[in-house]
SEDOVO-387441 format. One record per atom (N, C-alpha, C): residue number from 0; residue in one letter; atom name; x, y, z. Coordinates in steps of 0.2 Angstrom, whole numbers, plus 5000, padded with zeros to 4 digits. Example, Ala and Ser with C-alpha at 12.3 -4.5 7.8 and 13.67 -1.06 7.14 Angstrom:
2
<r k="0" r="a" a="N" c1="5066" c2="4972" c3="5039"/>
<r k="0" r="a" a="CA" c1="5062" c2="4978" c3="5039"/>
<r k="0" r="a" a="C" c1="5066" c2="4984" c3="5039"/>
<r k="1" r="s" a="N" c1="5064" c2="4989" c3="5035"/>
<r k="1" r="s" a="CA" c1="5068" c2="4995" c3="5036"/>
<r k="1" r="s" a="C" c1="5064" c2="5000" c3="5039"/>
This chain:
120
<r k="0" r="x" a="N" c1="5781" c2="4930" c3="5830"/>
<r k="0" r="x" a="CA" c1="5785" c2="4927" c3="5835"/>
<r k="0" r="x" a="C" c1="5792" c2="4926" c3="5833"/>
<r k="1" r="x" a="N" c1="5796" c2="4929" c3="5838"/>
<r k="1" r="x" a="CA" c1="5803" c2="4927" c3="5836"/>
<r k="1" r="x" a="C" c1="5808" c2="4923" c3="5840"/>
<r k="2" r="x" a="N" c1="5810" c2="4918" c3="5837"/>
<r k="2" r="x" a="CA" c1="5814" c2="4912" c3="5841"/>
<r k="2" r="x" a="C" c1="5822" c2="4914" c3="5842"/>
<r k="3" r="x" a="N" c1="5825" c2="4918" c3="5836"/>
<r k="3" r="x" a="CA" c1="5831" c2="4918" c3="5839"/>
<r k="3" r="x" a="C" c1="5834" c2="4925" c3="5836"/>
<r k="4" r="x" a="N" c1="5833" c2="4929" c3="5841"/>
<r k="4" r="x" a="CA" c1="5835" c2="4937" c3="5839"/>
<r k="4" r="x" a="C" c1="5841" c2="4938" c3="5837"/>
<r k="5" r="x" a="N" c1="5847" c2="4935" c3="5838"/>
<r k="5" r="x" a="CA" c1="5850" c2="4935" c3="5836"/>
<r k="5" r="x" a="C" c1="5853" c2="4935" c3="5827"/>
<r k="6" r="x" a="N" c1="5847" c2="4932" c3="5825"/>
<r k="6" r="x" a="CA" c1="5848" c2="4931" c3="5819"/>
<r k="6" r="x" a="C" c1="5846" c2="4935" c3="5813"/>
<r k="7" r="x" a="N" c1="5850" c2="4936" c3="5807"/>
<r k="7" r="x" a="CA" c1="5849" c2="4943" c3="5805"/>
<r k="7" r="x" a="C" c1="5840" c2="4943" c3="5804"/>
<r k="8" r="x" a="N" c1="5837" c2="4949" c3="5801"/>
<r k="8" r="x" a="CA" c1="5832" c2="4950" c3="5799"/>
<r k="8" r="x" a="C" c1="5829" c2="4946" c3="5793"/>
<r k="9" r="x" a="N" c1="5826" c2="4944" c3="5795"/>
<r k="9" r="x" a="CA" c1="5819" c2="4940" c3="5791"/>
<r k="9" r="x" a="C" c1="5821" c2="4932" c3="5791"/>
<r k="10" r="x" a="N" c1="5825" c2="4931" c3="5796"/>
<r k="10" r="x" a="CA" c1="5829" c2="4921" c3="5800"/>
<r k="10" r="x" a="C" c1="5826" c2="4920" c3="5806"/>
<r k="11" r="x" a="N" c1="5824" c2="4927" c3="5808"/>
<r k="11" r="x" a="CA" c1="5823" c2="4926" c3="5816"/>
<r k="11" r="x" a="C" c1="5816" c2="4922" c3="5821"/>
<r k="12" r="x" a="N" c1="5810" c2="4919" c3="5816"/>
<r k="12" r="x" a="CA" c1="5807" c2="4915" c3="5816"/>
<r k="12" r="x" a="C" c1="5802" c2="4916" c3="5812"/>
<r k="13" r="x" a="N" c1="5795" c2="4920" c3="5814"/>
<r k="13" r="x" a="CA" c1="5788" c2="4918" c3="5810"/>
<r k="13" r="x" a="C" c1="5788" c2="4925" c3="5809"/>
<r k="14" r="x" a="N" c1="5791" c2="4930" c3="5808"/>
<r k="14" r="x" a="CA" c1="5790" c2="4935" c3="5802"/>
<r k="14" r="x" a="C" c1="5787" c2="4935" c3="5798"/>
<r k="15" r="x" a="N" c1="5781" c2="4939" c3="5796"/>
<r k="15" r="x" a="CA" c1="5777" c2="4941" c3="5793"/>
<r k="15" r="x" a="C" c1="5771" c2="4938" c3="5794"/>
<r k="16" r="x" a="N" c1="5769" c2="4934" c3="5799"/>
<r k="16" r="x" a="CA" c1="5764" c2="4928" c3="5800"/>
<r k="16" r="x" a="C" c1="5759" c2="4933" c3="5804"/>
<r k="17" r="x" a="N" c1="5752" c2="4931" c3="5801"/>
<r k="17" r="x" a="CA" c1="5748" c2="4935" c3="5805"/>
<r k="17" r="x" a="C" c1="5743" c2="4932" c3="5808"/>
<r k="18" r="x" a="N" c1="5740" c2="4933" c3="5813"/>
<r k="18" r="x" a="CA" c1="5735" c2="4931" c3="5817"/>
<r k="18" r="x" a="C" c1="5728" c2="4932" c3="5814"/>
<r k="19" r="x" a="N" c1="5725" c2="4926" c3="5811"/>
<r k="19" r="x" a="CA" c1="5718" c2="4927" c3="5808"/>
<r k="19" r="x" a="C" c1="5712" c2="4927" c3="5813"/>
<r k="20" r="x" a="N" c1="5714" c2="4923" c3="5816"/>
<r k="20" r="x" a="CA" c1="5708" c2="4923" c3="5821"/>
<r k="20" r="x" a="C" c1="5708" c2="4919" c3="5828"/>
<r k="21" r="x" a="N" c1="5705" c2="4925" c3="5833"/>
<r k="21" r="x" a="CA" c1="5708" c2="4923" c3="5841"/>
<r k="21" r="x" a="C" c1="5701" c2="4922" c3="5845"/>
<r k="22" r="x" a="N" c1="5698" c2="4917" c3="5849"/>
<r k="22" r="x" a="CA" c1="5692" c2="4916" c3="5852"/>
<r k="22" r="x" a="C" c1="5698" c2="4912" c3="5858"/>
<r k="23" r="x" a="N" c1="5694" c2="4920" c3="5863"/>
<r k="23" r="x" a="CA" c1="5699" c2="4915" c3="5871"/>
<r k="23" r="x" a="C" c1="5697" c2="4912" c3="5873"/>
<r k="24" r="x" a="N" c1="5702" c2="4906" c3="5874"/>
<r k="24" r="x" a="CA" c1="5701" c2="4902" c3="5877"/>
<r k="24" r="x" a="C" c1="5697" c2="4896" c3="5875"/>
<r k="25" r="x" a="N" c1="5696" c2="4896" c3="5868"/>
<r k="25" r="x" a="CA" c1="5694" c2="4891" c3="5862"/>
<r k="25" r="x" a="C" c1="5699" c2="4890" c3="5856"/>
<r k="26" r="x" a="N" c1="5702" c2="4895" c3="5855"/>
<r k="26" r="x" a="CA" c1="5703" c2="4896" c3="5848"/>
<r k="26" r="x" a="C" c1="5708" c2="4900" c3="5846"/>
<r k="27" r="x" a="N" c1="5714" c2="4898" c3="5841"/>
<r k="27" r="x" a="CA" c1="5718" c2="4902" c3="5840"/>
<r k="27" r="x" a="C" c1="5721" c2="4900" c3="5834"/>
<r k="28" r="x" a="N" c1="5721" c2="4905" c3="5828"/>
<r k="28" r="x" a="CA" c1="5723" c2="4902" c3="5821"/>
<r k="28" r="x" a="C" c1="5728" c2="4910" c3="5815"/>
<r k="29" r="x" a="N" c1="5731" c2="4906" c3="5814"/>
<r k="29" r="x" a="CA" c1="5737" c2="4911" c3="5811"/>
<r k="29" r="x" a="C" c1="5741" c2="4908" c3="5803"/>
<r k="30" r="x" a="N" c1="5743" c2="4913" c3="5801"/>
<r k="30" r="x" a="CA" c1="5748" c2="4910" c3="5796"/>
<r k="30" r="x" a="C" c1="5754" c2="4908" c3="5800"/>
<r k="31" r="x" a="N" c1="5759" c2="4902" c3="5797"/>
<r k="31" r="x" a="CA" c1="5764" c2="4904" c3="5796"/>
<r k="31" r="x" a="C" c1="5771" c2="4903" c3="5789"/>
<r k="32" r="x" a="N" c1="5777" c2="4901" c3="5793"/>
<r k="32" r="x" a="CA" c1="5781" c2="4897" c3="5786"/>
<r k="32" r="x" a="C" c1="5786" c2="4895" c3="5788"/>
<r k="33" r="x" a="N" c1="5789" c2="4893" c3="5785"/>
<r k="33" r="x" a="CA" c1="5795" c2="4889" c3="5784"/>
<r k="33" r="x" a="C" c1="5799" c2="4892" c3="5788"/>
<r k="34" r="x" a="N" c1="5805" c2="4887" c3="5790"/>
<r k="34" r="x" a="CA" c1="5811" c2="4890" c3="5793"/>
<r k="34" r="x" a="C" c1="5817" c2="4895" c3="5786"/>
<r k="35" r="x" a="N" c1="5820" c2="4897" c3="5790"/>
<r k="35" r="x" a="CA" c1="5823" c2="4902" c3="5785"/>
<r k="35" r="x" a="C" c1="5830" c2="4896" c3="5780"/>
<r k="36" r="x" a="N" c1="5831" c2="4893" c3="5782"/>
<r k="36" r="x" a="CA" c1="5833" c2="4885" c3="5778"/>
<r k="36" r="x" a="C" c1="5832" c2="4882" c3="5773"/>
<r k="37" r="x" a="N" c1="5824" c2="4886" c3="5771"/>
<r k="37" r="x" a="CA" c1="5820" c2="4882" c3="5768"/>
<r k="37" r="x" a="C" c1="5817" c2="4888" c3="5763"/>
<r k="38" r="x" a="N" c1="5823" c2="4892" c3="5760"/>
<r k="38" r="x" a="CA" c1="5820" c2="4900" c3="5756"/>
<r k="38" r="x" a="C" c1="5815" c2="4900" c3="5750"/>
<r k="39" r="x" a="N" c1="5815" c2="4894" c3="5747"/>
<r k="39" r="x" a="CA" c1="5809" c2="4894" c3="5743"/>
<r k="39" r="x" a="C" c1="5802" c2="4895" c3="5745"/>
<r k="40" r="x" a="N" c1="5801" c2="4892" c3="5749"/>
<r k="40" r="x" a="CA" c1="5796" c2="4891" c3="5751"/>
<r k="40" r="x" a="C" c1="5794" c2="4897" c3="5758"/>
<r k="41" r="x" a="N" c1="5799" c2="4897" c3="5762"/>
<r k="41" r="x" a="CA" c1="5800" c2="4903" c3="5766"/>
<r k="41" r="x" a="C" c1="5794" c2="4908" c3="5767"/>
<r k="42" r="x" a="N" c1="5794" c2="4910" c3="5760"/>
<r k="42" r="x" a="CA" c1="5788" c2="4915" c3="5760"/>
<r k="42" r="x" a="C" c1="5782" c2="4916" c3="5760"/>
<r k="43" r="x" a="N" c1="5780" c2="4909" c3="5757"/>
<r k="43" r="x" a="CA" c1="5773" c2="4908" c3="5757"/>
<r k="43" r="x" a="C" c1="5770" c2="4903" c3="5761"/>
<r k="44" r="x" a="N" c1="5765" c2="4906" c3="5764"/>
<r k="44" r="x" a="CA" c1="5763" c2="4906" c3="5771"/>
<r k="44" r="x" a="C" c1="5758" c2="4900" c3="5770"/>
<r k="45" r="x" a="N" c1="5758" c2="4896" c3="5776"/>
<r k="45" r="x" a="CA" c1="5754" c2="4890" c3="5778"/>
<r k="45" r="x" a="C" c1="5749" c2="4893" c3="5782"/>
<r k="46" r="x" a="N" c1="5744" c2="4888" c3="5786"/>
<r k="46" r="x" a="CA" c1="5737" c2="4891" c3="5792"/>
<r k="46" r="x" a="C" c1="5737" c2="4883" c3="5797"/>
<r k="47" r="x" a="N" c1="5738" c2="4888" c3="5802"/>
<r k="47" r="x" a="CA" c1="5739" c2="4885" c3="5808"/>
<r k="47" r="x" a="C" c1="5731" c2="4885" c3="5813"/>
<r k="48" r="x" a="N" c1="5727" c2="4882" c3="5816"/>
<r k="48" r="x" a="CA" c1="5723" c2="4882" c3="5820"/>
<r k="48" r="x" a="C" c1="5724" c2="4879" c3="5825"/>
<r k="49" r="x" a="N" c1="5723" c2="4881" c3="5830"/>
<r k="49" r="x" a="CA" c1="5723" c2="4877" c3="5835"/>
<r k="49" r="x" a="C" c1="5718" c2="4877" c3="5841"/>
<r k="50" r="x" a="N" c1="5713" c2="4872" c3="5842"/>
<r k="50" r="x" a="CA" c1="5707" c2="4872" c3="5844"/>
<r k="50" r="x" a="C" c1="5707" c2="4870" c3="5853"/>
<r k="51" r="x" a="N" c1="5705" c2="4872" c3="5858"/>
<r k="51" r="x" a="CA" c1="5705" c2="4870" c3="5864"/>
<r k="51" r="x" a="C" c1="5696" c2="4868" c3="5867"/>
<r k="52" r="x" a="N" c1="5695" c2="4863" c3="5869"/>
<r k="52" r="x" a="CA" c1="5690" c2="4858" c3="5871"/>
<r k="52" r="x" a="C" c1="5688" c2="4857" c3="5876"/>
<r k="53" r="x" a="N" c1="5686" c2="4860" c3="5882"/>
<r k="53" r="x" a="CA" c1="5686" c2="4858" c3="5889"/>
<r k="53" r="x" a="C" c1="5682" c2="4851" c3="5889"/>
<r k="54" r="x" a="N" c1="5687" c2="4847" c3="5892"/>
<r k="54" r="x" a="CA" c1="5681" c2="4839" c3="5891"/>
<r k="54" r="x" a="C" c1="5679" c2="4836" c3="5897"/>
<r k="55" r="x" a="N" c1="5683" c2="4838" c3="5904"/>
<r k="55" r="x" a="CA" c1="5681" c2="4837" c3="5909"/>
<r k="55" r="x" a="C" c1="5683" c2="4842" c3="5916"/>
<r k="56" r="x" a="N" c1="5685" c2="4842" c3="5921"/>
<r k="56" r="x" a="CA" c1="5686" c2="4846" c3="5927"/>
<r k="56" r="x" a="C" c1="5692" c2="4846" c3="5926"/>
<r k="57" r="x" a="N" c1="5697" c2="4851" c3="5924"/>
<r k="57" r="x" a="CA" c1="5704" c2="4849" c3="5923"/>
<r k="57" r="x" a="C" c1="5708" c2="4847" c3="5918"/>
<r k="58" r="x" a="N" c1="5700" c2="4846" c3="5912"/>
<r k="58" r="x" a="CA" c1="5706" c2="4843" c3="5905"/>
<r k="58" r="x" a="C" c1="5703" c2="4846" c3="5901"/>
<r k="59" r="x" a="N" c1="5708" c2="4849" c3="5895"/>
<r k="59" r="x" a="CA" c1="5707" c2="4850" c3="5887"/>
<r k="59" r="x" a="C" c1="5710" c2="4848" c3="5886"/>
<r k="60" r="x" a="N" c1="5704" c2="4846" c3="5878"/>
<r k="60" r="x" a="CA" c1="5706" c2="4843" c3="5873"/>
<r k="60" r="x" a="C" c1="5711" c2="4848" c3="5866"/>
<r k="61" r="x" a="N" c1="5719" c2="4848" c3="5864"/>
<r k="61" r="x" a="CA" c1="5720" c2="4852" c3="5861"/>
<r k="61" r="x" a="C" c1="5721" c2="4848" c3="5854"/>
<r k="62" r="x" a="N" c1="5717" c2="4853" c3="5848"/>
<r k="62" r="x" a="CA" c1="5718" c2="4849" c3="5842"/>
<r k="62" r="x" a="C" c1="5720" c2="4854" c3="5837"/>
<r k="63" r="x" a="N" c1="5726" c2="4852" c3="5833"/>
<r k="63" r="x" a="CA" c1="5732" c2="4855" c3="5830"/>
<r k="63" r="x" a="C" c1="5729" c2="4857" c3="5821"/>
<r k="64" r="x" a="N" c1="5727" c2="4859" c3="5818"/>
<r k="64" r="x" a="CA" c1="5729" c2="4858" c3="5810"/>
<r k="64" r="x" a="C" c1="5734" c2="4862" c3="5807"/>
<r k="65" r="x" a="N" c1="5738" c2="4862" c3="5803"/>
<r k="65" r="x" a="CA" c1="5742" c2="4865" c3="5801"/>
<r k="65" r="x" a="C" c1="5742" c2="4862" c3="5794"/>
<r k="66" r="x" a="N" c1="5738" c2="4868" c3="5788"/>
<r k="66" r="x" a="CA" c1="5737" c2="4867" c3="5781"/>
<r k="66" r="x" a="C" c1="5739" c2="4871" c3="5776"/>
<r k="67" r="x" a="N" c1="5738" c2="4871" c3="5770"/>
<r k="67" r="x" a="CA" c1="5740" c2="4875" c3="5766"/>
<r k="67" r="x" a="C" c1="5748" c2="4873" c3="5762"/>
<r k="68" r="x" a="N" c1="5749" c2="4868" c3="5762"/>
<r k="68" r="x" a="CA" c1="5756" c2="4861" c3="5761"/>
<r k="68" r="x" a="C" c1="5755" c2="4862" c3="5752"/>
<r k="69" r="x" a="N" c1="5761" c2="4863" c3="5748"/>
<r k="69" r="x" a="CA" c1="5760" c2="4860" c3="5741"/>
<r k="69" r="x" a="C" c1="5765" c2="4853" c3="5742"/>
<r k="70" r="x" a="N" c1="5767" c2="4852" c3="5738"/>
<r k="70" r="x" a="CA" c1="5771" c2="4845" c3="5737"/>
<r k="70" r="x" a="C" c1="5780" c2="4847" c3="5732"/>
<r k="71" r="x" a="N" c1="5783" c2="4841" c3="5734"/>
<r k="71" r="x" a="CA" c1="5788" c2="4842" c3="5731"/>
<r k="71" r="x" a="C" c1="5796" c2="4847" c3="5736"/>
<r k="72" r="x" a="N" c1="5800" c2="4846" c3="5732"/>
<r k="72" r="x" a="CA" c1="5807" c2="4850" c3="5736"/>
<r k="72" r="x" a="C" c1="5804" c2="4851" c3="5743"/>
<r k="73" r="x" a="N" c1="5807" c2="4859" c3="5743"/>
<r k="73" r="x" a="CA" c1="5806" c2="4860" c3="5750"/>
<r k="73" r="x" a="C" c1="5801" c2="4861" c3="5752"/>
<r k="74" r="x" a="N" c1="5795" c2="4861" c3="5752"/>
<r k="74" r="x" a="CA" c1="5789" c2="4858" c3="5753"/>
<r k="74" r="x" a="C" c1="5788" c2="4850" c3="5758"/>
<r k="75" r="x" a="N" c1="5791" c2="4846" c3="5754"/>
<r k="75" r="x" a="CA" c1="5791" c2="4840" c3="5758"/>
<r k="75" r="x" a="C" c1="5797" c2="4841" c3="5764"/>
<r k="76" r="x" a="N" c1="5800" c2="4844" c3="5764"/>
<r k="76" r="x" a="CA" c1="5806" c2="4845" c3="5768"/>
<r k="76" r="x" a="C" c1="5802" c2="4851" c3="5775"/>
<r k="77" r="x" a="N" c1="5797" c2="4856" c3="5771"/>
<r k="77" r="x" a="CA" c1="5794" c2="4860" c3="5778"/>
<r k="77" r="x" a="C" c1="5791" c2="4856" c3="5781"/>
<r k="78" r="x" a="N" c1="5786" c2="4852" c3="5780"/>
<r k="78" r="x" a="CA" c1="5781" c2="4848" c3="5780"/>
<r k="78" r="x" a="C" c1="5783" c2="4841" c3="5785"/>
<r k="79" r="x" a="N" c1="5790" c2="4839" c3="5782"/>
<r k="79" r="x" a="CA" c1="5792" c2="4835" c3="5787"/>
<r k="79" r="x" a="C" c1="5795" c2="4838" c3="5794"/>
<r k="80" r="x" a="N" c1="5798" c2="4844" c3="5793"/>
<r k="80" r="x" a="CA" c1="5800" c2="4848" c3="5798"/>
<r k="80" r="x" a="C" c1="5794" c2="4850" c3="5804"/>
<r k="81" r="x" a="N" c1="5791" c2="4852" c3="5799"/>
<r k="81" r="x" a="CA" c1="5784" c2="4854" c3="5804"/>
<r k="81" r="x" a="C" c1="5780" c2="4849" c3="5808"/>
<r k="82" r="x" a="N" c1="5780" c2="4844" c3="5807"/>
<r k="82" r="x" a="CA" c1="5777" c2="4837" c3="5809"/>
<r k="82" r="x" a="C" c1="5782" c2="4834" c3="5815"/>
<r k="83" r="x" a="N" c1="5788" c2="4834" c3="5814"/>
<r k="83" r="x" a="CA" c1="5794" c2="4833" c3="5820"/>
<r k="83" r="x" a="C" c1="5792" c2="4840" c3="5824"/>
<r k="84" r="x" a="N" c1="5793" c2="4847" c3="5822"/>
<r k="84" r="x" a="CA" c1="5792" c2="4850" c3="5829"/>
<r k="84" r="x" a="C" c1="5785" c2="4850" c3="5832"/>
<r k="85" r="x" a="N" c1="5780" c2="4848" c3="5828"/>
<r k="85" r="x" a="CA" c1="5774" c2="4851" c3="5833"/>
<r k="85" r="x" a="C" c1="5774" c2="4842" c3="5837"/>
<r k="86" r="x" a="N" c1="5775" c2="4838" c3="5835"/>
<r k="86" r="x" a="CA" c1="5775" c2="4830" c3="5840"/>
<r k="86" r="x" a="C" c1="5779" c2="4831" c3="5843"/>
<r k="87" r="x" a="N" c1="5785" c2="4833" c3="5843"/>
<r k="87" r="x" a="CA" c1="5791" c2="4831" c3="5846"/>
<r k="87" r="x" a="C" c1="5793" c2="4839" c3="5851"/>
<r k="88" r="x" a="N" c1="5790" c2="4843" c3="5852"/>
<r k="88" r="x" a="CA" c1="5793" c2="4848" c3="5853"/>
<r k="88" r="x" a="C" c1="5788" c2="4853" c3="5858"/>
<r k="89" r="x" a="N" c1="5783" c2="4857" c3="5850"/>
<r k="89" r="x" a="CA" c1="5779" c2="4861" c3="5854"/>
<r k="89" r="x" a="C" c1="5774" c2="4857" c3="5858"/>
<r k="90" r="x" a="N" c1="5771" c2="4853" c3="5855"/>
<r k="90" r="x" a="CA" c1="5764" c2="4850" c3="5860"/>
<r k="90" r="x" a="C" c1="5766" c2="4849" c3="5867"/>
<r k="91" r="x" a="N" c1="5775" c2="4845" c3="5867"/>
<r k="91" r="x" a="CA" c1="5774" c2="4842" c3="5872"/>
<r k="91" r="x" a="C" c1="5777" c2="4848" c3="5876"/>
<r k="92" r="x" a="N" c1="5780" c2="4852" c3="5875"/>
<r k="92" r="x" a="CA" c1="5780" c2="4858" c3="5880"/>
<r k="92" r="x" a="C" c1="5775" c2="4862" c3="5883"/>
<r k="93" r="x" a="N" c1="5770" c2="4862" c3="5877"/>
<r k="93" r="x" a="CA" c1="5764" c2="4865" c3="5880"/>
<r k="93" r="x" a="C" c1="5761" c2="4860" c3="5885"/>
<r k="94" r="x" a="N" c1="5761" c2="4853" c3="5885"/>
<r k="94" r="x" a="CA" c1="5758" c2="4849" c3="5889"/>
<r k="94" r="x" a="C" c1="5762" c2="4848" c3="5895"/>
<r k="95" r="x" a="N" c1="5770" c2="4849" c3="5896"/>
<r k="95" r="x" a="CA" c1="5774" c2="4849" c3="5902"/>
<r k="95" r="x" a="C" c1="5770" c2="4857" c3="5905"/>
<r k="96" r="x" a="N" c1="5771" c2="4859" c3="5900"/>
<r k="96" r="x" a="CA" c1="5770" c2="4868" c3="5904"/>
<r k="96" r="x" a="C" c1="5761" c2="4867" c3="5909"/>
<r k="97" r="x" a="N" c1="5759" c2="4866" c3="5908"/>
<r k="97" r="x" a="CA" c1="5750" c2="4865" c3="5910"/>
<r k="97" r="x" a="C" c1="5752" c2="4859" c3="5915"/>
<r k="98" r="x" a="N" c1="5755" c2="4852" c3="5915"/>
<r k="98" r="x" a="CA" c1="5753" c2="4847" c3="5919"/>
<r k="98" r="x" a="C" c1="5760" c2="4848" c3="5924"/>
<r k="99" r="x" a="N" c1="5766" c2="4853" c3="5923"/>
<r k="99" r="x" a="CA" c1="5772" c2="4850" c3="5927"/>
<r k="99" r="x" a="C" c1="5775" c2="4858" c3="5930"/>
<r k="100" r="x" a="N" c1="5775" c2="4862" c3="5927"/>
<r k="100" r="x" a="CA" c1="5778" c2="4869" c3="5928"/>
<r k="100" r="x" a="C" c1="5779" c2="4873" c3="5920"/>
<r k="101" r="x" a="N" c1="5780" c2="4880" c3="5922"/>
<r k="101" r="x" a="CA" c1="5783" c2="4882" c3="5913"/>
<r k="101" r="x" a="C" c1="5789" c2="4881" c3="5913"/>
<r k="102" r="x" a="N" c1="5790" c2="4881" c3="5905"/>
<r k="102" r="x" a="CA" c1="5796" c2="4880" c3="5901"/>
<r k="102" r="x" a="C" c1="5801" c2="4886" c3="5902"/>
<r k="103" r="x" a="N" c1="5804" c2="4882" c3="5907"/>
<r k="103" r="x" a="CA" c1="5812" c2="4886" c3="5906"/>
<r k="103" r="x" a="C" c1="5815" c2="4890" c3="5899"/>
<r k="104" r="x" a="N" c1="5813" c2="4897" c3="5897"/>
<r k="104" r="x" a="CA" c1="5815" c2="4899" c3="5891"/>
<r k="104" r="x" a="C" c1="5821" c2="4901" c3="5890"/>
<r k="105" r="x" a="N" c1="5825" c2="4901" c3="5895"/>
<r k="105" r="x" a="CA" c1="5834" c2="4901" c3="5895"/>
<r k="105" r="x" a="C" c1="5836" c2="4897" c3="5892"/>
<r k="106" r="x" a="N" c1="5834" c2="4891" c3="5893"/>
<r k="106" r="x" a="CA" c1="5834" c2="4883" c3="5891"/>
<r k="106" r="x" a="C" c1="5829" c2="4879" c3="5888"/>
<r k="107" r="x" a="N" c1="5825" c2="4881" c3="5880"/>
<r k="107" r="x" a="CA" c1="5819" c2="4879" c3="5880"/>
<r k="107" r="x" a="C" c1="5818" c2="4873" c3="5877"/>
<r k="108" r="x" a="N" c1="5825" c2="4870" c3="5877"/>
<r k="108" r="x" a="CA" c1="5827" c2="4863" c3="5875"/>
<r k="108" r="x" a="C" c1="5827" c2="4858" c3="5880"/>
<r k="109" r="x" a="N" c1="5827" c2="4861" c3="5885"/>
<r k="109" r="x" a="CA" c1="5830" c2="4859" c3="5891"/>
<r k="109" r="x" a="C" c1="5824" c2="4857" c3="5898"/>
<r k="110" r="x" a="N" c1="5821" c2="4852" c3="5898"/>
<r k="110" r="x" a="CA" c1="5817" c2="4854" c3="5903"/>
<r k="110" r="x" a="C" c1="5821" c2="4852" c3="5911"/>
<r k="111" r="x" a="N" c1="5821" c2="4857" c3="5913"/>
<r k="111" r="x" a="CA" c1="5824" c2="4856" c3="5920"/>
<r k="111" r="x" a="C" c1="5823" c2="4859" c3="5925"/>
<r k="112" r="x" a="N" c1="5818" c2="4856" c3="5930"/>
<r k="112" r="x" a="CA" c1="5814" c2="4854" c3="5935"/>
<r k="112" r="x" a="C" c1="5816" c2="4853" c3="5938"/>
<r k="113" r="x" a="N" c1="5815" c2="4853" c3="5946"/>
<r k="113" r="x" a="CA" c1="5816" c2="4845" c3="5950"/>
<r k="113" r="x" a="C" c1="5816" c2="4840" c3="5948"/>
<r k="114" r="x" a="N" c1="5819" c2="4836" c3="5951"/>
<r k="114" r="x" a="CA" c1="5814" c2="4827" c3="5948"/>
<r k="114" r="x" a="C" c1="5815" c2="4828" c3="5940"/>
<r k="115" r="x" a="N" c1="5815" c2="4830" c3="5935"/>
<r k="115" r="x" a="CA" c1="5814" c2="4830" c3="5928"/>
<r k="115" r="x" a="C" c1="5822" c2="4833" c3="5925"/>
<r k="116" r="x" a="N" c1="5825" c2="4830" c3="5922"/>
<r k="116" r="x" a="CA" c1="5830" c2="4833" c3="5916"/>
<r k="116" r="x" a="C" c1="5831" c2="4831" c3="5910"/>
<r k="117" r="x" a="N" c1="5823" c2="4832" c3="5907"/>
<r k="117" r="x" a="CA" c1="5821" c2="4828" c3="5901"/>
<r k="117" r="x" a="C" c1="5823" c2="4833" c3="5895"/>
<r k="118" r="x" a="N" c1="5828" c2="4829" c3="5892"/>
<r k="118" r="x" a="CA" c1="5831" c2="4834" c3="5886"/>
<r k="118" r="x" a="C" c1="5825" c2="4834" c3="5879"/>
<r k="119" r="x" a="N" c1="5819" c2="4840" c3="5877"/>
<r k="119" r="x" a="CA" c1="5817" c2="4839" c3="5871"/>
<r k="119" r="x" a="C" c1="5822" c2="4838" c3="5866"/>
């Protein structure tokens, strides 16, 4: 997955991250790493799952692990990074996109709706 093409090679987002394992519409888990800001650590890769639960007519339950964390420098810096985009950012785009419309990816900062001009 890559976030900003513009950006030279191996900046561009989750480069070298691979898909472990895919169950549709249950299941989906993958490496990933750090932003490219953060080059010590960059390269070695973290594990991402993410579980979907149907709990009622209409709803899943989605639940997030992202593990694989040492400690220290920029470790505590991905860690706290990763922690602000998936609460502040991915989930709740994922959850705009399913209860409200999809995410405007010209503007993926930007949610702009009718009725809504909520800046993630």
């Amino acid at each position: 997955m890559y976030f900003n093409l513009d950006a030279p090679a191996r900046e561009q987002g989750g480069e070298g991250m691979i898909f472990l394992a895919i169950q549709p519409e249950s299941l989906l888990s993958f490496t990933w790493n750090a932003p490219p800001d953060l080059p010590s650590v960059r390269g070695q890769m973290t594990h991402v799952v993410v579980r979907l639960d149907e709990i009622g007519p209409g709803k899943t339950r989605v639940t997030l692990y992202h593990d694989g964390w040492s400690e220290g420098g920029e470790w505590d810096q991905a860690y706290e990074y990763f922690t602000k985009a998936w609460a502040e950012v991915i989930l709740p785009r994922l959850k705009y996109r399913f209860e409200t419309a999809p995410v405007n990816w010209d503007q993926p900062h930007i949610i702009n709706y009718p009725g809504d001009k909520k800046e993630l």
